[in-house]
N, C-alpha and C positions, 0 to 999 in steps of 0.2 A: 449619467456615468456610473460604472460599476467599480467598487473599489479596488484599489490595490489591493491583494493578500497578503497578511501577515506570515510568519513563517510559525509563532506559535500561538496558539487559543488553551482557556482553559475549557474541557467540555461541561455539559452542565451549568452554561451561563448564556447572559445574554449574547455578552460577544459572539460566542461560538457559534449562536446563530441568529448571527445580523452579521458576520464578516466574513469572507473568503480566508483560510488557512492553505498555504501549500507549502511545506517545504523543499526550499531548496535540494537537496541532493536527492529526492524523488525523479530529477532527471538524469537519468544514465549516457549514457554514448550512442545508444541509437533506438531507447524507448523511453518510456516513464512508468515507473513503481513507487510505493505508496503503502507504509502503513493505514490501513482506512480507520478514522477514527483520530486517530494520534498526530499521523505527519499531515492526513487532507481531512477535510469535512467536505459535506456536498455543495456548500459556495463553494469552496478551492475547484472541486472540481465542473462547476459551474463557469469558472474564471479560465480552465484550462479548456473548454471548449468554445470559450469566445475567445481564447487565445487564438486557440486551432485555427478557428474560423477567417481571423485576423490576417495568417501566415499563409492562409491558401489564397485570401485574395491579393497578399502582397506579391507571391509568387505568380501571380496571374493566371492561376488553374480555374476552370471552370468549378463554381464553387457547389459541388454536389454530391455527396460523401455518404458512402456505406455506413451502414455503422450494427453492430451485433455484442453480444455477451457470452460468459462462461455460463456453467450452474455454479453459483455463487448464492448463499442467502443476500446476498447486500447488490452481486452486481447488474440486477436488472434497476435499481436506483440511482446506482452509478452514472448507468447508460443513459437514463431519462434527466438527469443533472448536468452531464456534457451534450446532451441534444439540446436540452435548453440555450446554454451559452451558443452553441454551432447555427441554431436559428436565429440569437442575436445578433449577431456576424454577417447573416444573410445566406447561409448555405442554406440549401433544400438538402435535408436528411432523408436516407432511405434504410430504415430501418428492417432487419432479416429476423428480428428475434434471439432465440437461445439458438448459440451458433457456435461450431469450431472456428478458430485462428484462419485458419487452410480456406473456409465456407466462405470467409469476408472476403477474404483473396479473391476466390472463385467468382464472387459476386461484384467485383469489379469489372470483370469480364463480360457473365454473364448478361450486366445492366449496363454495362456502357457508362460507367460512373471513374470519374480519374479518381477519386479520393474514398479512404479508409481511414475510422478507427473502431479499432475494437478491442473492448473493455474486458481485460483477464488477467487473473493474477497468475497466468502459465502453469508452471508444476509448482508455485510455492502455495505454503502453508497457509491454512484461512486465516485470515486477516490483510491479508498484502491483496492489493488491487493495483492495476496498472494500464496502460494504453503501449496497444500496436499500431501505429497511425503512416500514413505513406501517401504520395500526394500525384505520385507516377508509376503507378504499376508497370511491374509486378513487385516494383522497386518499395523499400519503406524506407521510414527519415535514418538519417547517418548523423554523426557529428552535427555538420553546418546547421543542417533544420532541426538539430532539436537544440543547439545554443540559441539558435534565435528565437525558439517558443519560450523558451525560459526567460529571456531577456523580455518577451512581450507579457508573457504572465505575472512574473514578479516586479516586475516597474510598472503594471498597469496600463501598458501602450495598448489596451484594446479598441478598435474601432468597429462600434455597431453600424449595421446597413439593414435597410429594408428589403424583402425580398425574401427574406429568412420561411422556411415549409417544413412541414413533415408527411411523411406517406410510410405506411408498415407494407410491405413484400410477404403476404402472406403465401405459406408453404415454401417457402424455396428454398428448406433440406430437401424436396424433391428433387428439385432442380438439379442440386449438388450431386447429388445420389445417383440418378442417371446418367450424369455423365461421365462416372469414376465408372460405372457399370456399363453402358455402350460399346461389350467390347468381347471379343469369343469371351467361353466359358475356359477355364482349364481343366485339359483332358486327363487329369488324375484326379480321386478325392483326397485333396490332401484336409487332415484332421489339425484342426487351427484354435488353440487355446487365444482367446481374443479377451486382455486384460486393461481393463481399465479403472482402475479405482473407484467406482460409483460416480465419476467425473463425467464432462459433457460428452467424451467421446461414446459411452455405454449407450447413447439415443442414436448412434450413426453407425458407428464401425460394424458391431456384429450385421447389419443389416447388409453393407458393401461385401462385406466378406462371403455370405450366404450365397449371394447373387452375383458370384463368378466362378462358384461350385466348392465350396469350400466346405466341411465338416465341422461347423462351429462349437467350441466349447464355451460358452460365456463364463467369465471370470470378474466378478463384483460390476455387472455392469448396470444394475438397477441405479439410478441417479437418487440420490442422498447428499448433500451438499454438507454433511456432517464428518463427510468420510469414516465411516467406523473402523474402518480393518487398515488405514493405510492411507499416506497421503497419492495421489491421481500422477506419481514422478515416477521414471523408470531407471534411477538413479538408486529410489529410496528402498535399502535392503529388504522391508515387510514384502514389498510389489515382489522384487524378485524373486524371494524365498515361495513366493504364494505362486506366480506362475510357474517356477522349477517342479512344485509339487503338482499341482496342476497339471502337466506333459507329464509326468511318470504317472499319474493315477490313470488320465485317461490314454495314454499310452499314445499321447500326439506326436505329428512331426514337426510342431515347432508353436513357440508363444512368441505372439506378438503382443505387446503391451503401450497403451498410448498415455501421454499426458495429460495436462489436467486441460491443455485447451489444442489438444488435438495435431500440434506441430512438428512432434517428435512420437519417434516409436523403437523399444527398444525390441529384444529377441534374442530368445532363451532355444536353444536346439532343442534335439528329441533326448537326448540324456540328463537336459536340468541343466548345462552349461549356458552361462550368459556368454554372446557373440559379443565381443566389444565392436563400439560402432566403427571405426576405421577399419578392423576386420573386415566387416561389413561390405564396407564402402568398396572395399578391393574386390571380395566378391561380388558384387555387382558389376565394378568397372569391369569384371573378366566376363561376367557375361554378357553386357548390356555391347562391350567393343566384339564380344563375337558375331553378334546381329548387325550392330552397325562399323564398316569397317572405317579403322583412322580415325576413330570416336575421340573428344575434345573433352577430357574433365580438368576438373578444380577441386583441392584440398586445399584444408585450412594447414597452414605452416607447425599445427601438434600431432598430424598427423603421422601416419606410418611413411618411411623413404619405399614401400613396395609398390607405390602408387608410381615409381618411375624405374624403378629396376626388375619387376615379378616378369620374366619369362613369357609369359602367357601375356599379357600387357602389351610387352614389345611385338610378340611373335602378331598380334592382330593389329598394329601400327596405332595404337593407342599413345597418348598424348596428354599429360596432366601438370599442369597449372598451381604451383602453390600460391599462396594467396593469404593477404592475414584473416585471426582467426574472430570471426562474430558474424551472425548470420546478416545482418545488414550488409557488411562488404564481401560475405561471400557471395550472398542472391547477386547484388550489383555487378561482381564479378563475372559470376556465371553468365550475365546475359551481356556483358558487354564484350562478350570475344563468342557468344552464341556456346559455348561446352553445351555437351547434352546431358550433365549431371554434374553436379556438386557436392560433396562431401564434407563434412564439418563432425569434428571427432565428438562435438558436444552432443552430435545425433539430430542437429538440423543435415538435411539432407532436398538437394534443388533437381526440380527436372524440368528439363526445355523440352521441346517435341522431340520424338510423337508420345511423351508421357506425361508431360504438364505444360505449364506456362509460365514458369522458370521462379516461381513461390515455393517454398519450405511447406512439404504437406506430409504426414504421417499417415495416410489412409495411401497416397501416392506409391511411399517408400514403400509399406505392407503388402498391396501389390504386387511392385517389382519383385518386391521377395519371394511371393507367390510363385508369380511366374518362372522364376531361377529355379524354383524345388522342382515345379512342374515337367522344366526344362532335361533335368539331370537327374530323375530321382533313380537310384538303383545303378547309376553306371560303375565301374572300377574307376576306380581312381585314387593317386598316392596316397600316402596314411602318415610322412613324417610332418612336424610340427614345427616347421623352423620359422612363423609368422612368430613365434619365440625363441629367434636365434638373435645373436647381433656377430657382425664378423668373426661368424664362426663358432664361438663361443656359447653354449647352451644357456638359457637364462629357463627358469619359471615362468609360464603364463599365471598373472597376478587372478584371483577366482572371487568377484563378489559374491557369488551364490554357492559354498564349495558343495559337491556333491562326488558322486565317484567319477572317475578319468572320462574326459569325452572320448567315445568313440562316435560317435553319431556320423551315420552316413556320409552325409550332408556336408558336416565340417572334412570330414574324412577327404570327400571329393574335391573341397576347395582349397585346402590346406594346399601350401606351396613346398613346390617339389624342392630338394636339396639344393639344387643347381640357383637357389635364391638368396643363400644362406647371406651372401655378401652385401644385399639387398634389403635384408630387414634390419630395420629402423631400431629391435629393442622387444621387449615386450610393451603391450597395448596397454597404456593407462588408461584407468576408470573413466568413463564417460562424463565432461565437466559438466554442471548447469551453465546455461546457458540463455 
């Protein structure tokens, strides 16, 4: 038998290592985070993969489970402490390596495997470690399943089974890579500041971007797991201040900037103005319902109200879905009425066919964005600004990065014509973590 977890150890003793530690509020609403060190040691995290284990086979999923890491100095330990528990259990682990959030996803697909977790502390601060774990792609745990992993972890209801493997998938950032890239080039070069904190994404992204014609600037993308200049979040002022300056030095048409495990991506125009994400999201849904008409999206309920009143929206028989807001029940969302995008103001962002398989990916969203500049660069198009209006009323767009006035093409062209004024929601609040 493996023991209960306590909720606290002192470190530096025997206890601490001879007993499983987890605390309790390390489980969230629809993942698990963790000071490492303090709230888990690697028994806890030990105990929370023969939890896993436990919950996949109570749910009667075939028990055979991705599993992958951030760049973390601790989280390839992490990974190798919850595969241990996950082979107690009896899963067969398939292990990808150092890997994006979006890659584990991918490789549920690619391997024909129903179960993920994968070990990252997202855009937080080193020391925090966490799991993203999901048992029915593209779908991950909501409430229900992660109340009942915590009930199995901290009561100790684990049940070991034989059967338990491991096998490592070696190279398959190839895999991933190819198939973001399987696809025309775009007929412009557009010059693409690609920001990543020295985070996992700096091994992947610059490389998707290069190989669909893109004019890469790289921006801290050497992997350092010390973060020197900045935490790997496109929330945290340092990122954005660095990629604003970045697009004015090398005189790009836009920064994209990714998290610390790849899920999110935020984006800075060609003047140093940050896009808020729901901005975003609208310009997307205007171009994404141009191509396809009567298009089916989903916004989170913090989102902008332009997502159901913008003109251009209606005028291509566009259709959007609010929805509460956390990427768990927005993914779940999106694929259970089929939308072909999802929006979430926190800057997850979901796409079903023909652009994903209906998982939150940031190399995805990047992309699409690509595409959009591609699509419209240099047309005429309106200049007033009333994505910061609210019935009528002029408000301020709030500026994390301030620099001088956007004029930027780009926004210039998306910006919503007057005729929307009654339509906008407000000015765009900062981007929540998420």
């Amino acid at each position: 038998m493996f023991p209960k977890p306590k909720p606290q150890l002192k470190p530096n003793t025997y206890a601490y290592e001879s007993e499983p530690m987890v605390k309790a509020t390390g489980f969230r609403e629809y993942d698990a985070r963790w000071l490492f060190g303090s709230e888990i040691n690697l028994m806890g995290v030990e105990a929370l993969g023969l939890g896993l284990g436990t919950l996949i086979h109570e749910m009667g999923v075939k028990p055979h489970i991705v599993t992958g890491h951030d760049f973390r100095s601790y989280s390839a330990s992490i990974k190798m402490a919850l595969t241990t528990g996950l082979i107690a259990a009896g899963c067969k682990v398939h292990d990808i390596g150092l890997t994006l959030t979006p890659m584990a996803y991918f490789a549920q697909f690619e391997l024909d495997i129903p179960c993920v977790a994968m070990v990252t502390a997202s855009h937080n601060d080193n020391g925090w470690t966490g799991v993203k774990m999901g048992a029915a792609r593209p779908l991950t745990f909501g409430p229900d399943e992660i109340t009942r992993l915590k009930d199995i972890v901290l009561n100790g209801r684990f049940k070991m089974k034989d059967g338990g493997a491991y096998a490592f998938v070696e190279n398959f950032p190839a895999r991933y890579i190819a198939d973001l890239t399987k696809r025309p080039k775009l007929k412009r070069k557009l010059k693409v500041v690609c920001a990543c904190g020295n985070g996992t994404a700096g091994a992947f992204a610059p490389q998707v971007l290069q190989a669909v014609g893109c004019d890469v600037v790289p921006l801290d993308c050497e992997l350092d797991h010390t973060f020197p200049r900045y935490n790997p979040n496109t929330e945290d002022m340092k990122m954005l201040h660095a990629m604003r300056d970045a697009v004015l030095a090398n005189k790009s048409d836009v920064a994209l900037g990714f998290d610390g495990d790849g899920d999110r991506c935020g984006v800075v125009d060609n003047e140093g103005e940050e896009i808020f994400a729901d901005k975003v999201g609208v310009m997307l849904a205007r171009d994404i319902s141009a191509q396809h008409k009567n298009a089916l999206f989903v916004a989170d309920v913090k989102s902008t109200g332009l997502f159901m009143t913008d003109p251009v929206l209606i005028k291509n028989g566009a259709k959007t879905d609010y929805w509460k807001t956390g990427h768990s029940y927005m993914k779940r969302r999106v694929n259970e009425i089929g939308a072909i995008a999802g929006f979430e103001k926190s800057g997850h962002f979901f796409f079903n066919k023909p652009f994903g398989r209906g998982y939150d990916d940031g190399l995805i969203f990047a992309l699409a964005v690509c595409d959009m500049l591609d699509r419209n660069l240099g047309k005429p198009w309106p200049t007033s600004k009333t994505l910061c209006q609210r019935r009528g009323r002029r408000r301020p767009c709030r500026r994390t990065a301030p620099t001088r006035r956007s004029t930027a093409w780009w926004t210039r062209w998306l910006s919503i014509s007057r005729r929307s004024k009654r339509g906008a929601a407000g000015s765009p609040a900062r981007q929540s973590a998420n």
